[in-house]
C-alpha positions as CSV (number, residue, x, y, z in Angstrom):
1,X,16.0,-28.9,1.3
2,X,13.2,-26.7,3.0
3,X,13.4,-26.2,6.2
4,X,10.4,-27.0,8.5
5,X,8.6,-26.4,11.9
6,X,5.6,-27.6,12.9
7,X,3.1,-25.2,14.6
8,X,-0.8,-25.5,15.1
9,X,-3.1,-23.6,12.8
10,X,-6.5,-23.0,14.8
11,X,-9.1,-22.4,12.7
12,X,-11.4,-20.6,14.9
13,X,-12.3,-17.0,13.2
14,X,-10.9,-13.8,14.3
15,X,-12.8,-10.9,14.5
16,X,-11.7,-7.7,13.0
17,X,-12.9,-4.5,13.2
18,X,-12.3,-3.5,9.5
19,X,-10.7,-3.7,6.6
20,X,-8.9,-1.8,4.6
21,X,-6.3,-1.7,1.4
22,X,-3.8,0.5,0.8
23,X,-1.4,1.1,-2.1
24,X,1.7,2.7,-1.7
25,X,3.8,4.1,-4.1
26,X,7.7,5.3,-3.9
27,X,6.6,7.9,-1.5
28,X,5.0,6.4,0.6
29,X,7.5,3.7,1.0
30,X,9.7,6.1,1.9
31,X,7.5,7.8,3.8
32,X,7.3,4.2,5.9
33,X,10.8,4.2,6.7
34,X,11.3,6.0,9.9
35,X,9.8,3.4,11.7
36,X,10.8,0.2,9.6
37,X,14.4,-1.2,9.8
38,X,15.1,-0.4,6.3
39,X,17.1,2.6,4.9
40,X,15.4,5.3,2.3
41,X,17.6,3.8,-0.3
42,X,16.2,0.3,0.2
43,X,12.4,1.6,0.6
44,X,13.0,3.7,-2.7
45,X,14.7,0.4,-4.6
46,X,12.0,-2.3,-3.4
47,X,9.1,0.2,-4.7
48,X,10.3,0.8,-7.7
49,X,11.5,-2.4,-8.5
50,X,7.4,-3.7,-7.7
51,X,6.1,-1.0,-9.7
52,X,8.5,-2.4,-12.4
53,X,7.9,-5.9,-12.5
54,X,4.3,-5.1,-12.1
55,X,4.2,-2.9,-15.2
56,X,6.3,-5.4,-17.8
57,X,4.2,-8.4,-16.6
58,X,0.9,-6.3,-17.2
59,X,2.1,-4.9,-20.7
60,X,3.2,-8.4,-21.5
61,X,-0.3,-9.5,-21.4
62,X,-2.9,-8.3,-19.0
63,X,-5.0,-11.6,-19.1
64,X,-2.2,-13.8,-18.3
65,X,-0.2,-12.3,-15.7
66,X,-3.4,-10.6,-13.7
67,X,-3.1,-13.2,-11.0
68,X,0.3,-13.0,-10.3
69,X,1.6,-11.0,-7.3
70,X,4.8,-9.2,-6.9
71,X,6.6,-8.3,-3.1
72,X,9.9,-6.8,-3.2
73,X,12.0,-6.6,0.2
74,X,15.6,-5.9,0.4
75,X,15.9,-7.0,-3.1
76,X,14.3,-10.0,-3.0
77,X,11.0,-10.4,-5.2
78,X,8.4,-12.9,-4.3
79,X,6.0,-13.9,-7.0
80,X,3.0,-15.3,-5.9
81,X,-0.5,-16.5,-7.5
82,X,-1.0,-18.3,-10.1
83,X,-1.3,-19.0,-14.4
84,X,-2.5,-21.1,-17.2
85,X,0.8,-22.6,-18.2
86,X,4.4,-23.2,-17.1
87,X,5.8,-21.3,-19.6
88,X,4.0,-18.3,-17.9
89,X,5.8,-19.1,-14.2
90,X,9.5,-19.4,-16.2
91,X,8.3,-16.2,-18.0
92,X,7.2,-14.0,-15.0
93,X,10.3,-15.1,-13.4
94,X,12.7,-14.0,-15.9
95,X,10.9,-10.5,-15.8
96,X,11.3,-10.3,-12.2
97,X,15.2,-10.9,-12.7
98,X,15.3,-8.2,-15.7
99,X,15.0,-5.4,-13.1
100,X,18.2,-4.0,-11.8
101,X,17.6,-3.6,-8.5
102,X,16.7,-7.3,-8.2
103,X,18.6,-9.8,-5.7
104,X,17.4,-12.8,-5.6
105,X,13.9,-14.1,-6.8
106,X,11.3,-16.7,-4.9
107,X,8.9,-17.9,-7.5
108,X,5.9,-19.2,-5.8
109,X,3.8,-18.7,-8.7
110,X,1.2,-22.3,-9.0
111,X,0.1,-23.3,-12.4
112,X,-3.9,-23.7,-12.4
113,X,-6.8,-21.7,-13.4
114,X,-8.2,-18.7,-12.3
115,X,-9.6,-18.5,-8.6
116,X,-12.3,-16.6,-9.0
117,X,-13.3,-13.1,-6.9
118,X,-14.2,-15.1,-3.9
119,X,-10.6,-17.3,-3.7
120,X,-9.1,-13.9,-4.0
121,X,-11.7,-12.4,-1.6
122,X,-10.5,-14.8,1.4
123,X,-7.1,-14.4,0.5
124,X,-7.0,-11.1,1.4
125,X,-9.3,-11.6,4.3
126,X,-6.5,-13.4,5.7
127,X,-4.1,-11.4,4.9
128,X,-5.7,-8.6,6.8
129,X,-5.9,-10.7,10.0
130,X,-2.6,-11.9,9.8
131,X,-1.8,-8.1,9.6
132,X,-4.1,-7.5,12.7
133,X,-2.1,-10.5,14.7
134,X,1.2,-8.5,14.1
135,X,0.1,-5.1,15.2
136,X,-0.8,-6.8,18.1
137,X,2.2,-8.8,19.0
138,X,4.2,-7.1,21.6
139,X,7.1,-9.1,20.3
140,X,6.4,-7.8,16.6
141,X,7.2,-4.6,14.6
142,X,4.2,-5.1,12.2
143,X,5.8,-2.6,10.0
144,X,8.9,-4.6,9.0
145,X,7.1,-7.5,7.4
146,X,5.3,-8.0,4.4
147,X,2.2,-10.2,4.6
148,X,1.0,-11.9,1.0
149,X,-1.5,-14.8,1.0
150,X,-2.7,-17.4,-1.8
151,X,-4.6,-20.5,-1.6
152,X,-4.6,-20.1,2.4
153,X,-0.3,-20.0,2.2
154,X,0.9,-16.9,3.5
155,X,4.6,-15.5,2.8
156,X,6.2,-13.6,5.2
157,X,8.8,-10.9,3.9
158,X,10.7,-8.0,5.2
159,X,13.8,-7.4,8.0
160,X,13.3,-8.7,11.5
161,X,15.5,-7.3,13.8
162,X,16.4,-10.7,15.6
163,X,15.3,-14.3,15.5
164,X,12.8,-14.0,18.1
165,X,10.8,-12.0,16.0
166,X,11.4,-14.0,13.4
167,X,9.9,-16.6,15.2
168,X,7.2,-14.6,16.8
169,X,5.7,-13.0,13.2
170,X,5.8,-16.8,11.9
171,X,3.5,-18.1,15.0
172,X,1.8,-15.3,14.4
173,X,0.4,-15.9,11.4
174,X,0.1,-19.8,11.8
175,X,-2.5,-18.7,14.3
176,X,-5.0,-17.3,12.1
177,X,-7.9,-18.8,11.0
178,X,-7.8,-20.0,7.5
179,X,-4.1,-20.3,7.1
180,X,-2.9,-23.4,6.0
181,X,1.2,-23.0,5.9
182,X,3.1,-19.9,6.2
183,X,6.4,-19.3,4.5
184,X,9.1,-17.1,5.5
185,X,11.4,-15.7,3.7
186,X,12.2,-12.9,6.5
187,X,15.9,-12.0,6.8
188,X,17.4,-10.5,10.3
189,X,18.6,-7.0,9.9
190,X,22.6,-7.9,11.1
191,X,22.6,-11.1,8.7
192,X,21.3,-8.9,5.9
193,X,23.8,-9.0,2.8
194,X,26.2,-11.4,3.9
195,X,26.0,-15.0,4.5
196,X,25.4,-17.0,7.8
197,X,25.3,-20.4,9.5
198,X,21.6,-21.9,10.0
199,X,20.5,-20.7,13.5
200,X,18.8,-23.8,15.3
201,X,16.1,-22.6,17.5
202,X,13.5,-24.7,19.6
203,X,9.9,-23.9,19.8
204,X,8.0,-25.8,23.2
205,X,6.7,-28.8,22.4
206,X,7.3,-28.1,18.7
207,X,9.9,-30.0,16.5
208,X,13.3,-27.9,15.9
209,X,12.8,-25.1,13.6
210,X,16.3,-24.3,11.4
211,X,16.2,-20.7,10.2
212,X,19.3,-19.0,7.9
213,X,18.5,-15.5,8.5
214,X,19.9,-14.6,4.7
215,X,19.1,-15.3,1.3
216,X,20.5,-19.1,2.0
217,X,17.2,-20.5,2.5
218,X,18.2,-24.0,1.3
219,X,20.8,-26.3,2.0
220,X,21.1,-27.9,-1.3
221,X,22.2,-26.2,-4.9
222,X,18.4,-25.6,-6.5
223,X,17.3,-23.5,-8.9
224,X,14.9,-22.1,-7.0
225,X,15.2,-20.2,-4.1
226,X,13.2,-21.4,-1.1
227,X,11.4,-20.1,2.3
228,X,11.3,-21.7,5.7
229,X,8.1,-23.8,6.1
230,X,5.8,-23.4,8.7
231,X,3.4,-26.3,8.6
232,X,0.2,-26.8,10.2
233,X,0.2,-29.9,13.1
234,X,-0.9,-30.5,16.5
235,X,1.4,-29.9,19.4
């Protein structure tokens, strides 16, 4: 059972002043966490196991796995994107569970053909702004969360360092133009590593919003694991 709020998604455009990509490695993760609420240890671990994953899904086959994205925060590896068959998802899955430093694994991988540059194009488009609607968030260290974005979904990932920026990163995002649902699978820095009640919070004029700050994103025994849903709706 996913848990759901309701928050409006205005589609008016947001301007940005530019946009750029960068790609860090170990170092520079670690390099990152003075100001982030992770340890060395857990910057050094989630890099490495990315780079990991990346590199057995690329060996595996180039052509099938090229469209499939890999976040890792605390452990937890989101897969995102998309391929050709089924037995691709289960496949990418398993890899991501092969690495050692793996905790839990959110497969959000969709089975359909290839996007094209310009899918991908406004994907990261929006990723950038969400990116640009955190920085300037006075309730928001931008640094702690992980922004990845397919089909106009955008998955949320990193610490928060209590539920009302949890809450406040989500809006956030659901803000942006282009952005059709955002899921969250932020955790909250005291919750992380052990397990906790659902926290009911209330948004105004919004329905209520149940949030497990942990890896318990679900309710019911699945298979998969699952984030909080932010859908789009009028207030």
């Amino acid at each position: 059972m996913r848990n759901v709020f309701v928050l409006p998604c205005l589609l008016a455009t947001l301007a940005l002043p530019g946009c750029a990509v960068a790609v860090l490695g170990t170092a520079g993760a670690v390099g990152l966490t003075s100001v982030q609420e992770k340890t060395i240890g857990e910057a050094v671990d989630d890099a490495t196991a990315s780079n990991e994953i990346k590199a057995k899904l690329l060996n595996e086959s180039g052509a099938r796995f090229a469209e499939v994205d890999v976040e890792v925060a605390n452990g937890l590896v989101l897969l995102s994107g998309r391929v050709n068959e089924p037995e691709d998802r289960t496949f990418a899955e398993g890899i991501a569970w092969s690495s050692s430093r793996t905790v839990d694994v959110a497969n959000e991988v969709r089975i359909e053909p290839p996007g094209g540059f310009m899918s991908n194009v406004s994907d990261e488009i929006i990723t950038g702004r969400v990116r640009a609607r955190l920085i300037g968030s006075s309730k928001v260290k931008s640094v702690n969360f992980n922004i990845e974005t397919y089909g106009g979904v955008v998955y949320l990932m990193g610490i928060a360092r209590d539920t009302e920026e949890l809450r406040a990163a989500a809006e956030e995002a659901s803000v942006v133009g282009g952005v059709m649902q955002v899921v969250s699978y932020v955790r909250i820095r005291d919750a992380a590593g052990r397990q906790s009640a659902p926290i009911t919070t209330e948004a105004p004029q919004a329905p209520t919003y149940q949030q497990a700050p942990d890896a318990s994103y679900t309710t019911e025994p699945l298979t998969e694991l699952h984030g909080a849903n932010y859908e789009p709706g009028s207030r």
